[in-house]
N, C-alpha and C positions, 0 to 999 in steps of 0.2 A: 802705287800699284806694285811696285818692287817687295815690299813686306806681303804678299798675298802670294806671292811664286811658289811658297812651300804648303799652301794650303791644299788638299785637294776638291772639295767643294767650298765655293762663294755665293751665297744668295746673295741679290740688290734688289730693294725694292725701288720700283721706279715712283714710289708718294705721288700716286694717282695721273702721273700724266700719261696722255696717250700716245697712240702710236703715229700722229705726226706731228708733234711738238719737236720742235729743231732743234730743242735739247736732246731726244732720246735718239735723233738722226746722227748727231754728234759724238755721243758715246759711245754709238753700233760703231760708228767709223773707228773711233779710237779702241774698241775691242777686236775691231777688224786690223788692225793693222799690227795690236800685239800679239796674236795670237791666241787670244782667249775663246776655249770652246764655249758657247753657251747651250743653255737649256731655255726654251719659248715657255711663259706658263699662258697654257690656254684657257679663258672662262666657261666652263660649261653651259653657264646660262646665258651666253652670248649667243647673238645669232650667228647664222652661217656665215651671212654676209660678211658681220663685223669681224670672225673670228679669221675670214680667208686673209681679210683688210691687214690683217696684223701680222700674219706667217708671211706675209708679201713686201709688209714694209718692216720687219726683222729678221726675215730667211737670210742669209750668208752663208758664208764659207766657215763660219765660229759655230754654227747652231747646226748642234746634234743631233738635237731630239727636243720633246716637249714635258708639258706636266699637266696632265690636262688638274683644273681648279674648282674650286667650288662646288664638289660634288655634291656635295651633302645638302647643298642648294638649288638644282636644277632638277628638272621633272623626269629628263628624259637625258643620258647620253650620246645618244644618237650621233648630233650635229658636232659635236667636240669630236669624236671621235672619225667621224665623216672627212671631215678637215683635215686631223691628224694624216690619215688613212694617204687623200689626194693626191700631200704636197711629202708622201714619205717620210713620216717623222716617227721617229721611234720614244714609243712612251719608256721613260727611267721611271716614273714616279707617277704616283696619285696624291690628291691632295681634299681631303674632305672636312677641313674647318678654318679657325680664324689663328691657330696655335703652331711655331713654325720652328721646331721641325717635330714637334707631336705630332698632326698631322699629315706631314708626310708616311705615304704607305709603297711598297713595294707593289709593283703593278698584277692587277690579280685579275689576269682574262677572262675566267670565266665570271665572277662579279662582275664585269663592266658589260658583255654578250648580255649576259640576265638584263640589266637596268636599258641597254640599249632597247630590247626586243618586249620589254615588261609592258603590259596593256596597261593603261594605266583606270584605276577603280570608277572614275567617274568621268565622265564628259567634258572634253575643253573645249570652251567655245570655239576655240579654231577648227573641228575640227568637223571635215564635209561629211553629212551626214547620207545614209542610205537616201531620202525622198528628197535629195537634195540633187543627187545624179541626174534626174530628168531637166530641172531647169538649168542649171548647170550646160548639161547638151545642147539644148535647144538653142544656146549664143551660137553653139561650133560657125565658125563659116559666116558669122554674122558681123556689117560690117564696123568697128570698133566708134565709141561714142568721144567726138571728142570736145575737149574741153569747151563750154560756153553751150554745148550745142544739147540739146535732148532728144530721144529716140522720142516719134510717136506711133 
């Protein structure tokens, strides 16, 4: 760790484990305790859920800011950014491939507002459609089915 004091940036990649593997619990602590600022990289094409899962169990006292990931891979930036946004994290970087630090780009706000807000050209199954609204409503107030059991 002593030979890295003079660098000013250090990537690590964490070789795929995730964010509650008690090894990556382990390292936070020992980055926590030298003083090492980090940077969160965030997956774009991660869901919310997962993505809040991760700034929760790597937020500290050491984490600056983020990198949101994967762009060049996600449909929509929205939920990355959404995230970011929540838990006050300031974007240093973009990152739009698999080449590091090619890849890496200077954060360019209005690119990211475009792709967040961009309609996107065709239909995603997920998504509620106009004649969809009425059946949708008609549950409101209606009372919840549960498991084992069937509405008749």
């Amino acid at each position: 760790m002593s030979g890295l004091k003079q660098k000013h940036l250090v990537l690590i990649d964490t070789i795929g484990m995730g964010q509650r593997d008690s090894r990556m619990a382990a390292q936070a602590e020992m980055f926590n305790a030298t003083g090492v600022q980090r940077l969160l990289l965030l997956n774009a094409t991660s869901s919310g859920d997962t993505l809040n899962d991760v700034v929760c169990m790597y937020n500290g006292a050491g984490v600056i800011g983020c990198i949101p990931t994967k762009l060049d891979e996600a449909v929509t930036f929205g939920t990355v950014l959404d995230v970011a946004m929540r838990h006050k994290l300031t974007l240093h970087y973009i990152a739009n491939g698999q080449r590091v630090p090619e890849d890496l780009h200077e954060v360019n706000m209005e690119y990211l507002l475009h792709r967040a807000f961009k309609q996107s050209a065709k239909a995603a199954p997920f998504t509620l459609h106009e004649l969809e609204f009425p059946a949708l409503m008609a549950g409101v107030g209606a009372a919840p089915v549960m498991r084992g059991e069937y509405a008749t």
